[in-house]
N, CA and C atoms of all chains as a GROMACS GRO file, in nm:
protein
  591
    1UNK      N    1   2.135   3.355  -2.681
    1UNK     CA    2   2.234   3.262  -2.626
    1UNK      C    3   2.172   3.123  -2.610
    2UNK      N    4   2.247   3.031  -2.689
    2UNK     CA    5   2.202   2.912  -2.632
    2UNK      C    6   2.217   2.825  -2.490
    3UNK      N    7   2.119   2.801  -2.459
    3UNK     CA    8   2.066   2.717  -2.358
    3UNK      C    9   2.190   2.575  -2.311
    4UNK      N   10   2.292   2.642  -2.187
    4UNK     CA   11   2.354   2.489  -2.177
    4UNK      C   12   2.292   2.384  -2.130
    5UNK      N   13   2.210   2.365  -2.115
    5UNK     CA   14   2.075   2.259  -2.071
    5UNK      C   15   2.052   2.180  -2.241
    6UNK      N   16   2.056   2.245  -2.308
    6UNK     CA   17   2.016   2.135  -2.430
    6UNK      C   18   2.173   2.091  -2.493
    7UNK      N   19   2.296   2.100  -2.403
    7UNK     CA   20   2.328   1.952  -2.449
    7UNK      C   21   2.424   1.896  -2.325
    8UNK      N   22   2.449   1.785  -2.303
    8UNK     CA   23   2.473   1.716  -2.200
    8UNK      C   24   2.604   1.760  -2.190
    9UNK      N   25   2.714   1.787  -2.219
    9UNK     CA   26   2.842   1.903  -2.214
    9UNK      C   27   2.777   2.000  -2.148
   10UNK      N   28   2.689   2.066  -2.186
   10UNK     CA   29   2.625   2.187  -2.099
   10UNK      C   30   2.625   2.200  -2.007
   11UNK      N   31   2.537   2.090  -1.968
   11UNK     CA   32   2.471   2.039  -1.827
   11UNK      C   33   2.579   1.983  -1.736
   12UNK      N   34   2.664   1.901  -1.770
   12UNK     CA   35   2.795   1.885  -1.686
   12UNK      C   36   2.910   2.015  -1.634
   13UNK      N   37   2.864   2.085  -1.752
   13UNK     CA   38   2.964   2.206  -1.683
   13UNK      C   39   2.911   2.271  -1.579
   14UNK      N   40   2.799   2.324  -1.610
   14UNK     CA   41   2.693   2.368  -1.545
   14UNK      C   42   2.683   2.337  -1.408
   15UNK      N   43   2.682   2.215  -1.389
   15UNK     CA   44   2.694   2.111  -1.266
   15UNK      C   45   2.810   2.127  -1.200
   16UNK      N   46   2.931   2.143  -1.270
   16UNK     CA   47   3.034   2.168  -1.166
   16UNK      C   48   3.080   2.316  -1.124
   17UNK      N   49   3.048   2.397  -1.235
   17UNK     CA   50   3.022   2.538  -1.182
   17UNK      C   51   2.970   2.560  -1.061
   18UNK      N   52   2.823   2.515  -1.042
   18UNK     CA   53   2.720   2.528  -0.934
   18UNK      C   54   2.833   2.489  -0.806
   19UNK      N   55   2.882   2.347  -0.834
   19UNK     CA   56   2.917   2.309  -0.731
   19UNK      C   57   3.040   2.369  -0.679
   20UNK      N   58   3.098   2.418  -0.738
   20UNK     CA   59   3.182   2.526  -0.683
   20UNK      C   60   3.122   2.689  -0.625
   21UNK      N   61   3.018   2.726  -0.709
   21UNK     CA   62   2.953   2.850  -0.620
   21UNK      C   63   2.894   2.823  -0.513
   22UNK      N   64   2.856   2.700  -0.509
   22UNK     CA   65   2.809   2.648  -0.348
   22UNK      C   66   2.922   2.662  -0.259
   23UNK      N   67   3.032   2.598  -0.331
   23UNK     CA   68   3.143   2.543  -0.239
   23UNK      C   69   3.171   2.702  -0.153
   24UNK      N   70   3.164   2.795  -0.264
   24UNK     CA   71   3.223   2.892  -0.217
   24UNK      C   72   3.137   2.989  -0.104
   25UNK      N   73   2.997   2.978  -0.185
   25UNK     CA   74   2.897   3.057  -0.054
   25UNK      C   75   2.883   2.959   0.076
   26UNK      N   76   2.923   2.838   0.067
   26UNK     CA   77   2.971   2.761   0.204
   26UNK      C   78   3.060   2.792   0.287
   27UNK      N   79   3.216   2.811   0.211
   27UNK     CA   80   3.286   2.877   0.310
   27UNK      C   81   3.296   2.983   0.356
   28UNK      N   82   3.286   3.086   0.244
   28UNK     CA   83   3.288   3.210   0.312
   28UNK      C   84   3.150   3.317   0.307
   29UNK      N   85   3.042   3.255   0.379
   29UNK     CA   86   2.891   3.306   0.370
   29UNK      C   87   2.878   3.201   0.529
   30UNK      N   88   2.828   3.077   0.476
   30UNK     CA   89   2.736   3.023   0.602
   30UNK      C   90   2.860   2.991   0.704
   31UNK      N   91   2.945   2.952   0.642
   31UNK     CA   92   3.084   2.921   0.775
   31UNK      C   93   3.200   3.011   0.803
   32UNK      N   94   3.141   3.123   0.728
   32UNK     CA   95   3.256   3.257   0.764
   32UNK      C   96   3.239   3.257   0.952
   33UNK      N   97   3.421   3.274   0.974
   33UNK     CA   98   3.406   3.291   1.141
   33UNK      C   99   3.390   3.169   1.183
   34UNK      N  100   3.322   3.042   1.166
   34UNK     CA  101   3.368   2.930   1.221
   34UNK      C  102   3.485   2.869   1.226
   35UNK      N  103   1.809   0.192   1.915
   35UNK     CA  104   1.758   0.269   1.825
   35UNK      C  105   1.861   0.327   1.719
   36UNK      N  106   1.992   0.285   1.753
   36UNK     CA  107   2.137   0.262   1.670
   36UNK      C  108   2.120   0.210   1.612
   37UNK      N  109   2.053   0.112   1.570
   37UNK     CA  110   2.036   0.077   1.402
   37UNK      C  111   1.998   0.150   1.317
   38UNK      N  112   1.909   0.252   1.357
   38UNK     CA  113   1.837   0.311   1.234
   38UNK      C  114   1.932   0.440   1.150
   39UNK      N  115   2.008   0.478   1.196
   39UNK     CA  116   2.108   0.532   1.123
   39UNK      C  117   2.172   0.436   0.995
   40UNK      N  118   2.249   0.337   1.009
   40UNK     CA  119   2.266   0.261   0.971
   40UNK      C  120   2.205   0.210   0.874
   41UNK      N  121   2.055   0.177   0.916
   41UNK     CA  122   1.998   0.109   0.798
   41UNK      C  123   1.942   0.208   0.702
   42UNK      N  124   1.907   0.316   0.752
   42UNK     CA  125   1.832   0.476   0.692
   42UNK      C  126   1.932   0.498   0.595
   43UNK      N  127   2.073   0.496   0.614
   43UNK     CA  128   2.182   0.538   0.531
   43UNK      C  129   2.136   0.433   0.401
   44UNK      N  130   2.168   0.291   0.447
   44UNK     CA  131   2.171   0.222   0.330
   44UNK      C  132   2.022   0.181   0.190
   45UNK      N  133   1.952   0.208   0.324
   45UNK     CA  134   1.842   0.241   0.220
   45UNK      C  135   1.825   0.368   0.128
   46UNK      N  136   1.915   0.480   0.196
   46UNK     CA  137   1.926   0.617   0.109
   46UNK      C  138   1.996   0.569  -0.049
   47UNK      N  139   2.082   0.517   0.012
   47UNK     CA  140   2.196   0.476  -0.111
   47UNK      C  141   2.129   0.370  -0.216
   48UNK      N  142   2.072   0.288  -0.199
   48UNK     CA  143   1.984   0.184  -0.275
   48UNK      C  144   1.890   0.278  -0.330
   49UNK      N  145   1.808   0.337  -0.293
   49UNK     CA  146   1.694   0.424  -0.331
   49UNK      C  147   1.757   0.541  -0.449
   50UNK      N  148   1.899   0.574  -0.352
   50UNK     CA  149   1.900   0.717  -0.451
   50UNK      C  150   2.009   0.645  -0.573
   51UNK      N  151   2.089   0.559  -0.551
   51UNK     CA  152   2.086   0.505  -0.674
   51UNK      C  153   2.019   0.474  -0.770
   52UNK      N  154   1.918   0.404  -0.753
   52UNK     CA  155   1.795   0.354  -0.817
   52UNK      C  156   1.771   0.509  -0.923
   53UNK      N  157   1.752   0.646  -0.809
   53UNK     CA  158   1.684   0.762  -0.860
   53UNK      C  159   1.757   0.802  -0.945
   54UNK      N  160   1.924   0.828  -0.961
   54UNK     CA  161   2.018   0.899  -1.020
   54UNK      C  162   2.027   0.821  -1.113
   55UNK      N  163   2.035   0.690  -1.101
   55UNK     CA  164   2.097   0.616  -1.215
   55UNK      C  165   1.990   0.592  -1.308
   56UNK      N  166   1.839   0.620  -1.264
   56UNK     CA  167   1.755   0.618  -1.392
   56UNK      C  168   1.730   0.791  -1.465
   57UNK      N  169   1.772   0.866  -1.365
   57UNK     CA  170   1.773   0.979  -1.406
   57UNK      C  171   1.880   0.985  -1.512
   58UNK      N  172   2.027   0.949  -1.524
   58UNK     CA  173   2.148   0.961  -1.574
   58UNK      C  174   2.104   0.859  -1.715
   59UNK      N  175   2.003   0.764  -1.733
   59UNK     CA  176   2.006   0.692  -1.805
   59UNK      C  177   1.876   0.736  -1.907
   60UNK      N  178   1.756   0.828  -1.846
   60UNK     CA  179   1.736   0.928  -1.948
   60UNK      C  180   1.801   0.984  -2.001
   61UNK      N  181   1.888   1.071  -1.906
   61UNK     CA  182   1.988   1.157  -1.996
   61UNK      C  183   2.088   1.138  -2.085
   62UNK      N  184   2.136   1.049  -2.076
   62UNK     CA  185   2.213   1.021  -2.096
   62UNK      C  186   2.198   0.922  -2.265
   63UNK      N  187   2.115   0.819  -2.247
   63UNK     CA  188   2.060   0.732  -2.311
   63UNK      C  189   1.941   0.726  -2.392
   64UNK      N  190   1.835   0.762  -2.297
   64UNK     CA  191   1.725   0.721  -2.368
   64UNK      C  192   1.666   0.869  -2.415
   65UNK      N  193   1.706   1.003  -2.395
   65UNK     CA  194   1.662   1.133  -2.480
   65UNK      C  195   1.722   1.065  -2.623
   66UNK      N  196   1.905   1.072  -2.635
   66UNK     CA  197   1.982   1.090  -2.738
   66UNK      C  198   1.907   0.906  -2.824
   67UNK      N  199   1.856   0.866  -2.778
   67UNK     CA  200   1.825   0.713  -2.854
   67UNK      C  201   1.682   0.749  -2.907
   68UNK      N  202   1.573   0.786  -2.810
   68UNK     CA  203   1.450   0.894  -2.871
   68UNK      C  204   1.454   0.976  -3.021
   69UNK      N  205   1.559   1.029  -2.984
   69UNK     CA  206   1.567   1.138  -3.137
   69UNK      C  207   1.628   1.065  -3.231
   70UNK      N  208   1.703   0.918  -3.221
   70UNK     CA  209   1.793   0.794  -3.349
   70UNK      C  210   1.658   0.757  -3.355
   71UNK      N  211   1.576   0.693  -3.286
   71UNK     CA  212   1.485   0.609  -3.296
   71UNK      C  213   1.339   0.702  -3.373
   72UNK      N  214   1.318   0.826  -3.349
   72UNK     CA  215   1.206   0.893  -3.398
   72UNK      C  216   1.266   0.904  -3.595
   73UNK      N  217   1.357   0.923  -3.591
   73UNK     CA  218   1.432   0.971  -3.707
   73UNK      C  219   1.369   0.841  -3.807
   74UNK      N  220   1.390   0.708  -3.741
   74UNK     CA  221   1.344   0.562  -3.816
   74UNK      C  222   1.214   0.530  -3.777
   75UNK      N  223   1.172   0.560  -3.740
   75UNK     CA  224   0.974   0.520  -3.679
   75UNK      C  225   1.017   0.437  -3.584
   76UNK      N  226   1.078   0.427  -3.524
   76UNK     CA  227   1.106   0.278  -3.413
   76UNK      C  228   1.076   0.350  -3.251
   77UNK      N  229   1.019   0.447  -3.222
   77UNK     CA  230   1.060   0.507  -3.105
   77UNK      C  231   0.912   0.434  -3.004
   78UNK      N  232   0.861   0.393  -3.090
   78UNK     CA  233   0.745   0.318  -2.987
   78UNK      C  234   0.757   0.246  -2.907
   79UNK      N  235   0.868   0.126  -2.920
   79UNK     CA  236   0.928   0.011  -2.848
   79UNK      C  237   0.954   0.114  -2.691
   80UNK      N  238   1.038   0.234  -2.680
   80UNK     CA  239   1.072   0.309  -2.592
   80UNK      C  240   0.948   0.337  -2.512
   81UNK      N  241   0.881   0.438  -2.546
   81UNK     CA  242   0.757   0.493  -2.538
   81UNK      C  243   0.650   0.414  -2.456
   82UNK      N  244   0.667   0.335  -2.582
   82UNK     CA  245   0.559   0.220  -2.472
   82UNK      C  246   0.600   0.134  -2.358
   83UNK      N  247   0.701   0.069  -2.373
   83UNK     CA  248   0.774  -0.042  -2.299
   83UNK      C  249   0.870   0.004  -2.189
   84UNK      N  250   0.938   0.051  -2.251
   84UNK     CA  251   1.024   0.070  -2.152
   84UNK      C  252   1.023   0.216  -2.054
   85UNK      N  253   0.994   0.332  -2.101
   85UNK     CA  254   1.001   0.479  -2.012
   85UNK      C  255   0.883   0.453  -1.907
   86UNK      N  256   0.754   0.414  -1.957
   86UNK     CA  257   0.670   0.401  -1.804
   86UNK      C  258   0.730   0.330  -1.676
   87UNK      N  259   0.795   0.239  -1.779
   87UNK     CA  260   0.821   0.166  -1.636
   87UNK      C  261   0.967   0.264  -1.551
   88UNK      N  262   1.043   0.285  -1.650
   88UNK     CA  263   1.138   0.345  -1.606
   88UNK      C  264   1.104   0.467  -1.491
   89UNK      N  265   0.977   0.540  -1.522
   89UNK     CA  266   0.940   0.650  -1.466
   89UNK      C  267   0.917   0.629  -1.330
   90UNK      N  268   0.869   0.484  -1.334
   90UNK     CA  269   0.758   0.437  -1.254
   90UNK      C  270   0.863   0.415  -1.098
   91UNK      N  271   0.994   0.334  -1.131
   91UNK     CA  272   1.096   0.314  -1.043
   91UNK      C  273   1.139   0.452  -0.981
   92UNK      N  274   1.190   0.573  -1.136
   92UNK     CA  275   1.228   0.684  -1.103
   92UNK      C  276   1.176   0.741  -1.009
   93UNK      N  277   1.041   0.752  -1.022
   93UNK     CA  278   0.971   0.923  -0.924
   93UNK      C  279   0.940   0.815  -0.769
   94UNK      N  280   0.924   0.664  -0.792
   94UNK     CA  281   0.892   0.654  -0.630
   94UNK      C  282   1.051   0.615  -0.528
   95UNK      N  283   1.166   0.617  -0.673
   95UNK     CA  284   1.247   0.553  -0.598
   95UNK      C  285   1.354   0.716  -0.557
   96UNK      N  286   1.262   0.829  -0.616
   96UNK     CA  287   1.300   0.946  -0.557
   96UNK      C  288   1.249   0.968  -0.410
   97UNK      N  289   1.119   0.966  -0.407
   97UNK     CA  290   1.046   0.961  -0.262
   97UNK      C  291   1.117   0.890  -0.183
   98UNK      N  292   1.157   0.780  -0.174
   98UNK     CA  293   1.224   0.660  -0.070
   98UNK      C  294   1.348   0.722  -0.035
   99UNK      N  295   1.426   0.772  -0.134
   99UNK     CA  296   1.527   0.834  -0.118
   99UNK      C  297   1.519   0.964  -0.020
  100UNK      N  298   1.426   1.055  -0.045
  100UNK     CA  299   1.422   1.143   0.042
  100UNK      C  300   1.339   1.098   0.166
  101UNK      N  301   1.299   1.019   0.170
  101UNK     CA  302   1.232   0.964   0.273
  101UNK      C  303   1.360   0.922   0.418
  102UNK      N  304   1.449   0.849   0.334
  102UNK     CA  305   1.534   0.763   0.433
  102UNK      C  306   1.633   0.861   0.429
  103UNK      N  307   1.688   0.974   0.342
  103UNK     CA  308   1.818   1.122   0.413
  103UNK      C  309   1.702   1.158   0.504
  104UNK      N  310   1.589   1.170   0.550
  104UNK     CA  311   1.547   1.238   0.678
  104UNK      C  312   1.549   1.172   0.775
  105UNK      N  313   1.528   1.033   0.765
  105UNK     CA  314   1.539   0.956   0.876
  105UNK      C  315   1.678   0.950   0.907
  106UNK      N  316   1.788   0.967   0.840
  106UNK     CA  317   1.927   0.959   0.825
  106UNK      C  318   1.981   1.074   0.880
  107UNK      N  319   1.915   1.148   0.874
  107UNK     CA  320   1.954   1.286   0.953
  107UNK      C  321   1.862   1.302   1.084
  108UNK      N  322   1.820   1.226   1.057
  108UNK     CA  323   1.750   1.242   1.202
  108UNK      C  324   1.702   1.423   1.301
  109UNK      N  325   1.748   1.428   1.440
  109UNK     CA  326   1.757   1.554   1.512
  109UNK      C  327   1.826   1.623   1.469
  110UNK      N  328   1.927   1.569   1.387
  110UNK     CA  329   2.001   1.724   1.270
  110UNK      C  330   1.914   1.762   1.138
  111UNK      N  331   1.758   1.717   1.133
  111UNK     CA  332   1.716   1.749   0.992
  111UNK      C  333   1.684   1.902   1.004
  112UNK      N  334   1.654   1.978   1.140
  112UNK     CA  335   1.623   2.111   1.119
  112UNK      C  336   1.763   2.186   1.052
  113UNK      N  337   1.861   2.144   1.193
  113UNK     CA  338   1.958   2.260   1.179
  113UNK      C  339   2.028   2.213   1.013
  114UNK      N  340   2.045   2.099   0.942
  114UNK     CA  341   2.089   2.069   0.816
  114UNK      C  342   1.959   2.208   0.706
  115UNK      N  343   1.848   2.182   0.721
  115UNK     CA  344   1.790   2.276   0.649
  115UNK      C  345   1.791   2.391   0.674
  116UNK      N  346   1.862   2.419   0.768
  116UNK     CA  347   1.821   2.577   0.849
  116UNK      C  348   1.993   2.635   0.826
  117UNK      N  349   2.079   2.556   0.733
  117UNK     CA  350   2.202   2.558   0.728
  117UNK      C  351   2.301   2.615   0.855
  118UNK      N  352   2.260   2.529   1.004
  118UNK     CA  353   2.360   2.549   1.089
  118UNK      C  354   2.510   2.525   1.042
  119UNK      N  355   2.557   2.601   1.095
  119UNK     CA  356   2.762   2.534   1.028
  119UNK      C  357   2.778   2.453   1.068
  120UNK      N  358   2.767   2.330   1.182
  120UNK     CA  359   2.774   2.182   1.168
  120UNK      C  360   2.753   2.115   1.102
  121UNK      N  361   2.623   2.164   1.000
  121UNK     CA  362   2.523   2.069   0.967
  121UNK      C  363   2.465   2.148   0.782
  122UNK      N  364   2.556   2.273   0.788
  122UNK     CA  365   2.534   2.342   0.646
  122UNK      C  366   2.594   2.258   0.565
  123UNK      N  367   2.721   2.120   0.516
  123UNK     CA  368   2.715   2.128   0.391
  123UNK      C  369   2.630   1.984   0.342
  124UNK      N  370   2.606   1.944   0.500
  124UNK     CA  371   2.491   1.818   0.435
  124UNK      C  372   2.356   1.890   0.415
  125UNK      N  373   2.339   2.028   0.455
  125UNK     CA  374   2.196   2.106   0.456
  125UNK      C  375   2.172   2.160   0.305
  126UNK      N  376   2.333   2.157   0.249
  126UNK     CA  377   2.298   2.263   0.097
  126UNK      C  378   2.282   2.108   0.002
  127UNK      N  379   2.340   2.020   0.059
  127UNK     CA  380   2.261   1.862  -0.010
  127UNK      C  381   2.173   1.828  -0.033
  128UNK      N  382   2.104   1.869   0.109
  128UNK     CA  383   1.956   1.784   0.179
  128UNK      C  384   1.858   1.896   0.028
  129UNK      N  385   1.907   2.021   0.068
  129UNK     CA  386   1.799   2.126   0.009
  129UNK      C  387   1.836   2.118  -0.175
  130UNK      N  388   1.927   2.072  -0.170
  130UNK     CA  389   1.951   2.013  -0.355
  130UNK      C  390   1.857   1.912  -0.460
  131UNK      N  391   1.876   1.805  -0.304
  131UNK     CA  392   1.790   1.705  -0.321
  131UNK      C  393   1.656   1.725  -0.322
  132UNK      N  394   1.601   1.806  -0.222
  132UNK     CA  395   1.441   1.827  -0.220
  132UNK      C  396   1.409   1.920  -0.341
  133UNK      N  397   1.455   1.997  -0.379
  133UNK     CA  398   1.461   2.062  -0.510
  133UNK      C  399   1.456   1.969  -0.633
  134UNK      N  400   1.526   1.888  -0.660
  134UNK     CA  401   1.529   1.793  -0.717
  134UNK      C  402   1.386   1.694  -0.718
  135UNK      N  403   1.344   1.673  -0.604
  135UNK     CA  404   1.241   1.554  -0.577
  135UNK      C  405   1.104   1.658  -0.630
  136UNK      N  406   1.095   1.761  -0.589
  136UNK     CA  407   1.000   1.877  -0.670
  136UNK      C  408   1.042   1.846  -0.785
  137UNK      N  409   1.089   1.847  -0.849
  137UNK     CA  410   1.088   1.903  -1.036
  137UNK      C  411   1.039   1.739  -1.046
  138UNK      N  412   1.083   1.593  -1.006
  138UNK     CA  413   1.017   1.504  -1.044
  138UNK      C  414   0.840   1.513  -1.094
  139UNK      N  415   0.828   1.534  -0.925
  139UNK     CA  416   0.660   1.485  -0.917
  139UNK      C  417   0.580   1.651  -0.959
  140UNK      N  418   0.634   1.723  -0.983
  140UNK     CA  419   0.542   1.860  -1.009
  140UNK      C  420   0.606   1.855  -1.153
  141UNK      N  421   0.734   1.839  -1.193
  141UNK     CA  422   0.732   1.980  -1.339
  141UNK      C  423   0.786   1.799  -1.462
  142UNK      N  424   0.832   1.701  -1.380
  142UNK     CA  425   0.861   1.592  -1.498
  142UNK      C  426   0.745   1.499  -1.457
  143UNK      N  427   0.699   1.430  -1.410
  143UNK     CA  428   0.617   1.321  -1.398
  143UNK      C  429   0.491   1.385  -1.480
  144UNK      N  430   0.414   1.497  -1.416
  144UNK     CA  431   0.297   1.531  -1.509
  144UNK      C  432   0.303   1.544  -1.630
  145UNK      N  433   0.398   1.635  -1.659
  145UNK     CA  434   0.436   1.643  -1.798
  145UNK      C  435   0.453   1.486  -1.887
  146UNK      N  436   0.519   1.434  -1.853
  146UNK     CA  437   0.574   1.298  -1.912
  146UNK      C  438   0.399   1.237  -1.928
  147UNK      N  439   0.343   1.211  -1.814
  147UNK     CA  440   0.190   1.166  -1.851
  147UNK      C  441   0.116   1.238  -1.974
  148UNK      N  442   0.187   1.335  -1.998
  148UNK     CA  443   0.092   1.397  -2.176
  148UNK      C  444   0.192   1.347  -2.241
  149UNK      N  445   0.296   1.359  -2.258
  149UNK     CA  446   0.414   1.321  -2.357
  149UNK      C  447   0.402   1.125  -2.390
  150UNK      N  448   0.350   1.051  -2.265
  150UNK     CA  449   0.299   0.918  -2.265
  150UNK      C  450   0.196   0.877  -2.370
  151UNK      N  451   0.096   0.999  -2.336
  151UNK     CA  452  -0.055   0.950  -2.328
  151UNK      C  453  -0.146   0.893  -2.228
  152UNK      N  454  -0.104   0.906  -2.110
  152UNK     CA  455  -0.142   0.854  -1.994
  152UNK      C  456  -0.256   0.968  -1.927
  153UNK      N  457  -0.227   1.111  -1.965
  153UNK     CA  458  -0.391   1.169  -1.995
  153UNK      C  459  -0.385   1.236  -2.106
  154UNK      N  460  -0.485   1.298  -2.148
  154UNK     CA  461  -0.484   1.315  -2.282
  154UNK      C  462  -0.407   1.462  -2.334
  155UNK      N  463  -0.380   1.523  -2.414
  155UNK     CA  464  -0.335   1.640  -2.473
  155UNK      C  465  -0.334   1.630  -2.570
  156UNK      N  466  -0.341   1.805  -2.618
  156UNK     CA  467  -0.336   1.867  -2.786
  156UNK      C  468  -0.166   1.794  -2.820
  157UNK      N  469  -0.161   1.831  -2.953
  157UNK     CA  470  -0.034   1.836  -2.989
  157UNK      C  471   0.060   1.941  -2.905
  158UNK      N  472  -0.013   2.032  -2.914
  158UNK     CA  473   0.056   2.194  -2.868
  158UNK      C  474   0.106   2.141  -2.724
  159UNK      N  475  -0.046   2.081  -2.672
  159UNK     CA  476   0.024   2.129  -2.476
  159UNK      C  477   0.155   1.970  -2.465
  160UNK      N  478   0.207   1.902  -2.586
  160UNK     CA  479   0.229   1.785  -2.523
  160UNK      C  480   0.372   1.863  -2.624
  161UNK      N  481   0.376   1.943  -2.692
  161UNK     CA  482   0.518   1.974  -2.733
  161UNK      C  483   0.583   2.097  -2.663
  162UNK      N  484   0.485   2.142  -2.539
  162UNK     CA  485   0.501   2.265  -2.461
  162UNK      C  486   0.558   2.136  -2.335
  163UNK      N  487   0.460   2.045  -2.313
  163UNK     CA  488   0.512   1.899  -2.220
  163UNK      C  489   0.658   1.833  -2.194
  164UNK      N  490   0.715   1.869  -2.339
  164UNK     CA  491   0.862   1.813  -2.392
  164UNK      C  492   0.938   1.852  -2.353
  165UNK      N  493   0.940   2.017  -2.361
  165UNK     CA  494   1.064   2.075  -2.323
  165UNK      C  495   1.035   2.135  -2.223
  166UNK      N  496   0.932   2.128  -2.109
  166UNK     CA  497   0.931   2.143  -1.971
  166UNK      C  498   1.007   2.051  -1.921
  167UNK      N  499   0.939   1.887  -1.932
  167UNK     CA  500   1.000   1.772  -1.884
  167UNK      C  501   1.145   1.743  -1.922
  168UNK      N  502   1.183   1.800  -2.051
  168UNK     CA  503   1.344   1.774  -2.020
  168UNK      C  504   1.408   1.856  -1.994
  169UNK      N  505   1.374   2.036  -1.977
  169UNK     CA  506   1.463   2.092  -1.885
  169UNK      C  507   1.474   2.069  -1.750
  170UNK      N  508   1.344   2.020  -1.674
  170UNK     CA  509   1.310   1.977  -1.564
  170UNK      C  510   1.455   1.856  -1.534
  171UNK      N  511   1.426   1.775  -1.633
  171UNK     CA  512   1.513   1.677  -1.600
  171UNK      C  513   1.668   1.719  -1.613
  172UNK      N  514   1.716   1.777  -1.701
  172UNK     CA  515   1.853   1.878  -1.732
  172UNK      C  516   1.901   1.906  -1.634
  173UNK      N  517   1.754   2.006  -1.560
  173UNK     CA  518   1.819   2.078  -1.485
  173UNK      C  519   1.850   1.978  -1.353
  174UNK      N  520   1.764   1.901  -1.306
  174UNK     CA  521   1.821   1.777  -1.212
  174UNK      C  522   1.935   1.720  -1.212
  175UNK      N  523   1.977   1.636  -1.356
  175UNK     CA  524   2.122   1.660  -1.359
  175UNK      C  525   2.212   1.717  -1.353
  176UNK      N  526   2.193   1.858  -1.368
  176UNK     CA  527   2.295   1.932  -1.322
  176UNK      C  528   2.323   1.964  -1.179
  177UNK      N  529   2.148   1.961  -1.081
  177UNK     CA  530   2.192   1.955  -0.980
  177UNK      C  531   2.241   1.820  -0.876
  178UNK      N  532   2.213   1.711  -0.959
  178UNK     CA  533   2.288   1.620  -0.912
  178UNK      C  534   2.441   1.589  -0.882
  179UNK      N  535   2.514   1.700  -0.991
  179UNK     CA  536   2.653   1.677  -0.952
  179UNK      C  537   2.689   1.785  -0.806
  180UNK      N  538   2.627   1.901  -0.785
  180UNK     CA  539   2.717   1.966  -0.642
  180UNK      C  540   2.615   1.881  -0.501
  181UNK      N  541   2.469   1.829  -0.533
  181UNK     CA  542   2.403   1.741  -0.460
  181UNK      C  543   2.510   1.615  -0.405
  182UNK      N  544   2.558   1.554  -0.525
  182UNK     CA  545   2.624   1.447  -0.486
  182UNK      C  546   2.752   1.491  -0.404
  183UNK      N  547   2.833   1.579  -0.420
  183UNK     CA  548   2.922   1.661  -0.370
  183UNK      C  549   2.921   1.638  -0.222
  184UNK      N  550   2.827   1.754  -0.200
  184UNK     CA  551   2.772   1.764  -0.081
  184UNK      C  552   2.696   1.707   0.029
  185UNK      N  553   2.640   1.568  -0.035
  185UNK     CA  554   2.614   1.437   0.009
  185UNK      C  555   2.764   1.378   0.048
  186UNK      N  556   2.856   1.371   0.006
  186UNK     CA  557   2.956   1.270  -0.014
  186UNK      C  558   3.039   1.366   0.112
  187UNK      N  559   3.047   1.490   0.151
  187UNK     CA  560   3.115   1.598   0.202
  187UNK      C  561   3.016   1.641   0.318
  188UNK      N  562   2.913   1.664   0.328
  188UNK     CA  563   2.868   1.720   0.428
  188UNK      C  564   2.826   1.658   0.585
  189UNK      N  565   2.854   1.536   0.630
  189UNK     CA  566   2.796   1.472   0.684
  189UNK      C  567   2.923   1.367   0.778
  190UNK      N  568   2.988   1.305   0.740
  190UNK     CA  569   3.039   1.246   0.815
  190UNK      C  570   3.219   1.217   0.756
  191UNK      N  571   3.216   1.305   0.642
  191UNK     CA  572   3.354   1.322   0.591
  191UNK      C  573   3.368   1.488   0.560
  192UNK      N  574   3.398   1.552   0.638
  192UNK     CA  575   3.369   1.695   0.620
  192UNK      C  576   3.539   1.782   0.558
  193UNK      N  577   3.586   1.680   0.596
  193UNK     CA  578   3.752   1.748   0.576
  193UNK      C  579   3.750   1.865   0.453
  194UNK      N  580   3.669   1.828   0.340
  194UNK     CA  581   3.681   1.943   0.236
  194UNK      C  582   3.621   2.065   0.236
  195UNK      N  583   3.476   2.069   0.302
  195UNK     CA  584   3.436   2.144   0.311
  195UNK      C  585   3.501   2.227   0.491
  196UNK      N  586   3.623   2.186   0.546
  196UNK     CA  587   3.689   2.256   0.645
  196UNK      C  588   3.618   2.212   0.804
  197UNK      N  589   3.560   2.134   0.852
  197UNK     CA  590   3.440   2.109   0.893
  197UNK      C  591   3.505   2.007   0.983
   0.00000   0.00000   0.00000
């Protein structure tokens, strides 16, 4: 499988993926119950 | 002692501009102009002239940057790293960013000094150098976009993250 790191499409998706699995282990992981 | 919030912020923003926007301008620019320019023999002008210096702004104007989000966070820098829920979505920022400021000065700056010539290397360890330093850097950009996120969200505009 190629590497989405070698091309800048990659890396932007990549980037907003993340920032949604954050988003999500934010709300319901570290601020579950708050 | 109310100033220093204030000014800590704006020096974050000057600094981490400085960092992102030379980071975004490798990536963006000067890899994809590297491989036009190697293709014609012209890639020296880069090489020599312009990436040291570029580096040179990059990796200290990363330090400054993380220098002034701690002063900026001040008595919230534990509980932000220790991801308290007040203080978790500027903490999954803070810890983006320091991740980030590692891959500079450990896995891209050294590397880039063989890929320079600034110390010496084989062919081998400086084409093993290449594609450390630009996944290193890749991968920075990528964490620059939920970093910036969570910079922009965790801290004093929280509405998205529910906060």
């Amino acid at each position: 499988m190629k590497n989405p790191l070698d091309s800048i499409l990659g890396t932007i998706i990549s980037g907003l993926v993340l920032t949604l699995v954050l988003y999500v282990f934010l709300k319901n992981f570290v601020l579950a119950g708050v | 002692m109310d100033f220093v919030p204030g000014i800590a912020r704006w020096i974050h923003f000057l600094a981490g501009i400085t960092w992102i926007g030379l980071l975004y301008y490798f990536n963006f620019v000067q890899v994809p102009a590297l491989k036009a320019a190697a293709a014609d023999g012209s890639a020296g002008g880069i090489t020599k002239h312009v990436a040291p210096r570029a580096l040179l702004w990059f990796r200290w104007a990363a330090v400054v940057t993380w220098l002034a989000g701690a002063a900026l966070l001040g008595s919230a820098f534990v509980p932000a790293f220790t991801l308290q829920p007040a203080y978790a979505g500027i903490g999954i920022g803070a810890w983006l960013g320091t991740i980030m400021l590692f891959n500079v000065w450990v896995l891209i700056w050294p590397n880039q000094k063989k890929i320079l010539g600034i110390v010496t290397a084989s062919d081998e360890e400086k084409n093993k150098a290449r594609r450390v330093a630009f996944l290193a850097s890749r991968t920075n950009t990528m964490l620059s976009i939920p970093m910036l996120f969570f910079m922009a969200n965790g801290l004093t505009h929280k509405a998205l993250i529910g906060l």
